[in-house]
C-alpha positions as CSV (number, residue, x, y, z in Angstrom):
1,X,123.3,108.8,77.5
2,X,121.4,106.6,75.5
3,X,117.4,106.9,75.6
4,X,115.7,103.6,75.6
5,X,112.3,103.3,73.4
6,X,109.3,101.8,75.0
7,X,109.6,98.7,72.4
8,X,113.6,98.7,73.7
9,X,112.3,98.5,77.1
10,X,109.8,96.3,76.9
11,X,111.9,93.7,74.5
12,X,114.8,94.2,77.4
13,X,112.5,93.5,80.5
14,X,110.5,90.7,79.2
15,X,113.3,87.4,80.9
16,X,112.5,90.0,84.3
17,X,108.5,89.4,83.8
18,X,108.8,85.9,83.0
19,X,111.0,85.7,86.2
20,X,108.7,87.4,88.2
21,X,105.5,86.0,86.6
22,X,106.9,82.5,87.6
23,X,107.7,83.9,91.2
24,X,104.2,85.4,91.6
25,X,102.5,82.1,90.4
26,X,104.6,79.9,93.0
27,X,103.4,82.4,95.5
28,X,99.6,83.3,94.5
29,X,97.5,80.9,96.9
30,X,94.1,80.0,95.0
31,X,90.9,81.2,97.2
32,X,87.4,81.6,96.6
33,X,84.9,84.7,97.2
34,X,82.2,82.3,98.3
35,X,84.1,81.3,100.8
36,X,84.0,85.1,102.5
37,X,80.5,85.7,102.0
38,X,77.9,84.9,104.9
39,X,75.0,83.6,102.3
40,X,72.6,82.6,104.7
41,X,72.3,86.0,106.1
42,X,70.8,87.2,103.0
43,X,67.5,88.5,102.1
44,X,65.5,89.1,99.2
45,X,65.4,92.6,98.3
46,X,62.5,94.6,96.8
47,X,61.7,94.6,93.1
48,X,60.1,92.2,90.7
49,X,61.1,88.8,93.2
50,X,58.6,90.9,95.9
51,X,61.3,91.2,98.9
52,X,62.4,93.6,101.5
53,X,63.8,97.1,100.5
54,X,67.1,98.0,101.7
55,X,66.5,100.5,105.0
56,X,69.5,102.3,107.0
57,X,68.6,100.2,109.9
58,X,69.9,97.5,108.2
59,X,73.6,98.1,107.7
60,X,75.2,97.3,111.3
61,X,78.4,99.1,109.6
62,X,80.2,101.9,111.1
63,X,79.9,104.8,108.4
64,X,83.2,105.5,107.7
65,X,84.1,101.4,107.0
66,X,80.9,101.5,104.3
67,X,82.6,104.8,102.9
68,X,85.4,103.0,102.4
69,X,84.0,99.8,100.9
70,X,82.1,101.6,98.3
71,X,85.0,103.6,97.6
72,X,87.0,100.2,97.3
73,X,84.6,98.3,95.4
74,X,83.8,101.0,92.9
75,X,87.7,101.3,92.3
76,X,87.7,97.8,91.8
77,X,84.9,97.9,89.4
78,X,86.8,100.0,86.6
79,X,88.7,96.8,86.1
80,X,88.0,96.6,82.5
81,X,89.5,100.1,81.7
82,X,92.5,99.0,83.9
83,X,92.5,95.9,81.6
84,X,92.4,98.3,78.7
85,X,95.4,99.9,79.6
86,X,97.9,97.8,80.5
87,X,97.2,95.1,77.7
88,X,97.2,98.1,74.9
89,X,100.7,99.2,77.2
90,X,102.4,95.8,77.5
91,X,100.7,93.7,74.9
92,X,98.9,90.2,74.9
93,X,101.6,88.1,73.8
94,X,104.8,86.6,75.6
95,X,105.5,86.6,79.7
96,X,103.9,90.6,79.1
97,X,100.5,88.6,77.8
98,X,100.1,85.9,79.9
99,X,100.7,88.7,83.5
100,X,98.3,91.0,81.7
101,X,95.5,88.7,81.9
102,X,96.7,87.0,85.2
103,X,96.1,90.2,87.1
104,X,92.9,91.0,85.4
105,X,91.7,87.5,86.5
106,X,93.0,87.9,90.1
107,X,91.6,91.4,90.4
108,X,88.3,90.2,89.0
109,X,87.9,88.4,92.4
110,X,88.4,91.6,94.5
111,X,85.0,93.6,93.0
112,X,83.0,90.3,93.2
113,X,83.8,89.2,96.5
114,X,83.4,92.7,97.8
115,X,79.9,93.2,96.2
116,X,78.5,90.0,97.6
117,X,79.4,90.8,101.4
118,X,78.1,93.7,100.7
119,X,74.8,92.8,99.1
120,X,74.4,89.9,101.6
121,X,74.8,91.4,104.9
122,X,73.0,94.4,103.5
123,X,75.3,96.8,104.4
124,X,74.7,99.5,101.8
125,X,71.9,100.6,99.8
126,X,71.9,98.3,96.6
127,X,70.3,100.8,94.4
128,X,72.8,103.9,95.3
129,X,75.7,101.1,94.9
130,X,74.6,100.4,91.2
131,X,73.8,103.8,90.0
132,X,77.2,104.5,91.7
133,X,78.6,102.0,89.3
134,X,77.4,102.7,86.3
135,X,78.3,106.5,86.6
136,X,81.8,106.0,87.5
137,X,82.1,102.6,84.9
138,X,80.9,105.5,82.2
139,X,83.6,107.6,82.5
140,X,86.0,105.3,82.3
141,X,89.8,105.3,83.9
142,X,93.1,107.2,82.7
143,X,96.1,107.7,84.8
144,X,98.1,110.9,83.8
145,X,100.2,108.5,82.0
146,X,98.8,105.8,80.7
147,X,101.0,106.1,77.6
148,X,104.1,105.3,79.3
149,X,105.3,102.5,80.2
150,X,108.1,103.2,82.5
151,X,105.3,106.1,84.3
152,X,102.5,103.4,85.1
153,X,105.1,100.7,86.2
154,X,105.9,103.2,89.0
155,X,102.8,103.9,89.2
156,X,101.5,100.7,90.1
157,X,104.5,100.5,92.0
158,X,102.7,103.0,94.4
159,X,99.2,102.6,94.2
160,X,98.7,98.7,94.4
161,X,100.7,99.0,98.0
162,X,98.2,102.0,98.6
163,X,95.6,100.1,98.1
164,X,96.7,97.1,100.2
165,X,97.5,99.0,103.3
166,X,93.7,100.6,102.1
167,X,92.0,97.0,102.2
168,X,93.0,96.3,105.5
169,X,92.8,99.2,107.6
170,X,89.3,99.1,106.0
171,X,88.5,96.0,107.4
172,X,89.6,96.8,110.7
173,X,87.0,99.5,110.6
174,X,84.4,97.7,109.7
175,X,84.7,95.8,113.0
176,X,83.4,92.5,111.4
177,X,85.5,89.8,111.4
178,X,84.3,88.4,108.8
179,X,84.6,91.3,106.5
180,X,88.4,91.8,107.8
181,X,89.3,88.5,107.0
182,X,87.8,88.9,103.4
183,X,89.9,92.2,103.0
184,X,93.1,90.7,104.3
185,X,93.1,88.1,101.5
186,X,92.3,90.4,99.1
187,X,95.3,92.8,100.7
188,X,97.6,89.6,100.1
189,X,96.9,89.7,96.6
190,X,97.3,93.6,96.3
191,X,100.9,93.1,98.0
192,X,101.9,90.0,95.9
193,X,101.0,92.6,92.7
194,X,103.3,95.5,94.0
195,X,105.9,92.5,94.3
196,X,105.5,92.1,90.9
197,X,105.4,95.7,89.1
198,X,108.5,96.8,91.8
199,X,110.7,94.3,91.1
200,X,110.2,95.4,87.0
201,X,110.4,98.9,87.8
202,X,114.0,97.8,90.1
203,X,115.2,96.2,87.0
204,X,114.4,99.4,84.9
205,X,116.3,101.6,87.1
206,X,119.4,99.2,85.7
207,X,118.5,99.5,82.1
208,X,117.7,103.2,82.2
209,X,118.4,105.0,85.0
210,X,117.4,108.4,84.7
211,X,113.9,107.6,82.4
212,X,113.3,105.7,85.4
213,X,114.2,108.1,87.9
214,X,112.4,110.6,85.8
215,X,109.2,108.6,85.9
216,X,109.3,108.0,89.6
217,X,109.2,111.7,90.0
218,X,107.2,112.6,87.7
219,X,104.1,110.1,89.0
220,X,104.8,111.2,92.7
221,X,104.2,114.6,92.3
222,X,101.0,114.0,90.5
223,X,99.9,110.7,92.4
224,X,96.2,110.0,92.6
225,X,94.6,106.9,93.5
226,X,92.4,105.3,90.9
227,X,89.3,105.9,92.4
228,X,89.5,110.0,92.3
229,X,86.8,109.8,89.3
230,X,84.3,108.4,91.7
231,X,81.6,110.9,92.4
232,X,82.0,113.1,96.1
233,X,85.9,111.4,95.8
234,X,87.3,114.4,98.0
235,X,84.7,114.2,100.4
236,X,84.9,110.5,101.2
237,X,88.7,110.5,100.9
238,X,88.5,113.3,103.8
239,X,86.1,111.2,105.9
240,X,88.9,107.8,105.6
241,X,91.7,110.0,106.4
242,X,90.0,111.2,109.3
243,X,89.4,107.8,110.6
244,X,93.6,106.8,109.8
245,X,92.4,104.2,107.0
246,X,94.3,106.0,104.6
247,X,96.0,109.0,105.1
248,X,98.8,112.0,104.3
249,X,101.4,109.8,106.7
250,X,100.4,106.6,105.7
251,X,100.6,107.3,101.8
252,X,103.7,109.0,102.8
253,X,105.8,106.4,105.3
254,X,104.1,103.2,104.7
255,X,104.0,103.6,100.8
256,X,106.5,105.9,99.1
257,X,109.2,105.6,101.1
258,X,109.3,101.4,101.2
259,X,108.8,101.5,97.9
260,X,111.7,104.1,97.0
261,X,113.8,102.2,99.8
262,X,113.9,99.0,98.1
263,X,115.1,100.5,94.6
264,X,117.8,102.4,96.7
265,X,116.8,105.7,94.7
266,X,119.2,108.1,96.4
267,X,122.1,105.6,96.0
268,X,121.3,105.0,92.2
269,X,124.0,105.5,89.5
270,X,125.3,106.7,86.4
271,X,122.2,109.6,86.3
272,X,122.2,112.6,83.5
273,X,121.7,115.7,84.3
274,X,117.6,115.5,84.5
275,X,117.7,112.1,86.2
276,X,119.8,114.3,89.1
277,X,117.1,116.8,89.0
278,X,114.4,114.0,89.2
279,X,116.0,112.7,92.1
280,X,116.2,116.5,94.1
281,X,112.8,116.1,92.8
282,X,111.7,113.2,95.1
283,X,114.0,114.8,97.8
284,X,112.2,117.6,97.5
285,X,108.7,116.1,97.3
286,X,109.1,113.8,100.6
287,X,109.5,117.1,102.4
288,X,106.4,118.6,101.3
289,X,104.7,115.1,102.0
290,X,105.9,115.3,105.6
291,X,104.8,118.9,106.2
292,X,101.6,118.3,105.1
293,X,100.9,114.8,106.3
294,X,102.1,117.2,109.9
295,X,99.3,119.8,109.5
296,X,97.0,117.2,109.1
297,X,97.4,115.3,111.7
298,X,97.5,118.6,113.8
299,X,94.1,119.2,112.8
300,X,92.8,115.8,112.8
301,X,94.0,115.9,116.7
302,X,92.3,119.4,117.4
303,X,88.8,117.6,115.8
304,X,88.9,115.0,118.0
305,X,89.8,116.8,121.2
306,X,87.4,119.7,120.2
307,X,84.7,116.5,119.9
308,X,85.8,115.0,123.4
309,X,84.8,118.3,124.8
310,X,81.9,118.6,123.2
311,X,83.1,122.0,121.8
């Protein structure tokens, strides 16, 4: 079986981005941060304009939500390494050009809008936020694959649904309305972008069948979310698992299998040898994804009953 090259594929999938990049565009409705932010709320702060420092009295926030909005927001913030990536992977020039810079734009929204709620209702320490930044901005972003085109398309594939589902069980938790309403339009953005990079990674599956299946496995086994680089990661990840904003069984029934649903994966045809052992690969990986997601919500349940006792 033939293997395609990267410049093969990407030459043979460019009429599916301009399809797709047309589809998204009829779709994407315009908004406007501003519009989410409660302005008059906000306060000077302390510093060189003489205002009010930031206190933990002033966050009306429940902690797990702000957990989860920093987490968010500094995810969002690595945008320009994100940039980075996928222009140097798929180019500046053609349908591939004009999505790169598309998303950037759209996703440019998401860090902004996030970052002035959170600023303006004061609901986390600005200093902490910034340092925050900068340390995680420093070291940059790379995915395991970020040199494969066919690996970060499923990637993508995964993680922007992960981080839609993410945004709005996030604003749920923050038990603002206004700050849920602000996450669900930025959720409808995250979905219309998994659309996108599914439907590509659909029409690979046709061109190449078993690279494609071999790249779905591969990023599977190995799936992080882009925000593992930011500092205490595992211990903040623990704490919004904990409260169901994004956990074992969600990442495992509300993202991977829709995902590998709609390309059919276990139906797919004309597979070598290793694309068959990709697929047993996945098979084999949804199993261990459903035995763990299990134990934890067994011990998630024994936390909160040993809690309601007082134990």
């Amino acid at each position: 079986m033939t293997v395609l090259s990267q410049t093969a594929l990407l030459h043979e999938l460019e009429v599916v981005v301009e399809k797709n990049l047309d589809r998204h565009l009829s779709m994407a409705k315009e908004w406007f941060p501003h519009e989410y932010v409660p302005w008059s709320e906000g306060r000077t702060f302390d510093g060189p304009l003489g205002g009010q420092p930031w206190t933990e009295g002033d966050s009306t926030l429940p902690d797990v939500a702000r957990t989860a909005l920093i987490v968010n927001l500094l995810t969002e913030d690595n945008l320009p390494s994100y940039h980075h990536q996928i222009s140097t992977l798929f180019g500046r020039d053609g349908a591939w050009g004009t999505w790169v810079h598309r998303w950037t734009a759209e996703e440019g929204r998401h860090g902004t809008a996030i970052r002035d709620y959170l600023t303006v209702t004061r609901a986390v320490d600005p200093v902490a936020l910034e340092r925050a930044r900068m340390v995680h901005m420093s070291a940059g972003y790379r995915n395991a694959h970020d040199e494969q085109m066919l690996h970060s398309l499923a990637y993508v594939s995964f993680q922007e649904l992960a981080t839609r589902i993410s945004h709005r069980n996030t604003g749920r938790a923050a038990e603002d309305p206004r700050c849920e309403a602000l996450l669900a339009r930025i959720a409808a953005d995250e979905n219309l972008h998994m659309v996108f990079y599914r439907n590509l990674l659909g029409a690979a599956f046709e061109l190449a069948p078993s690279q494609t299946m071999r790249a779905v496995a591969d990023v599977l086994a190995g799936f992080q979310m882009p925000g593992n680089g930011i500092e205490g990661f595992a211990r903040k990840s623990v704490a919004i698992a904990l409260a169901g904003i994004y956990d074992l069984r969600q990442h495992r029934d509300e993202v991977v299998l829709p995902v590998l649903r709609q390309w059919d994966v276990f139906r797919v045809a004309g597979l070598d040898s290793d694309g068959e052992a990709a697929r047993e690969q996945i098979a084999t990986h949804l199993d261990e994804l459903e035995r763990a997601a299990a134990r934890f919500e067994e011990k998630r349940d024994a936390r909160r009953a040993r809690r309601s006792t007082g134990s």
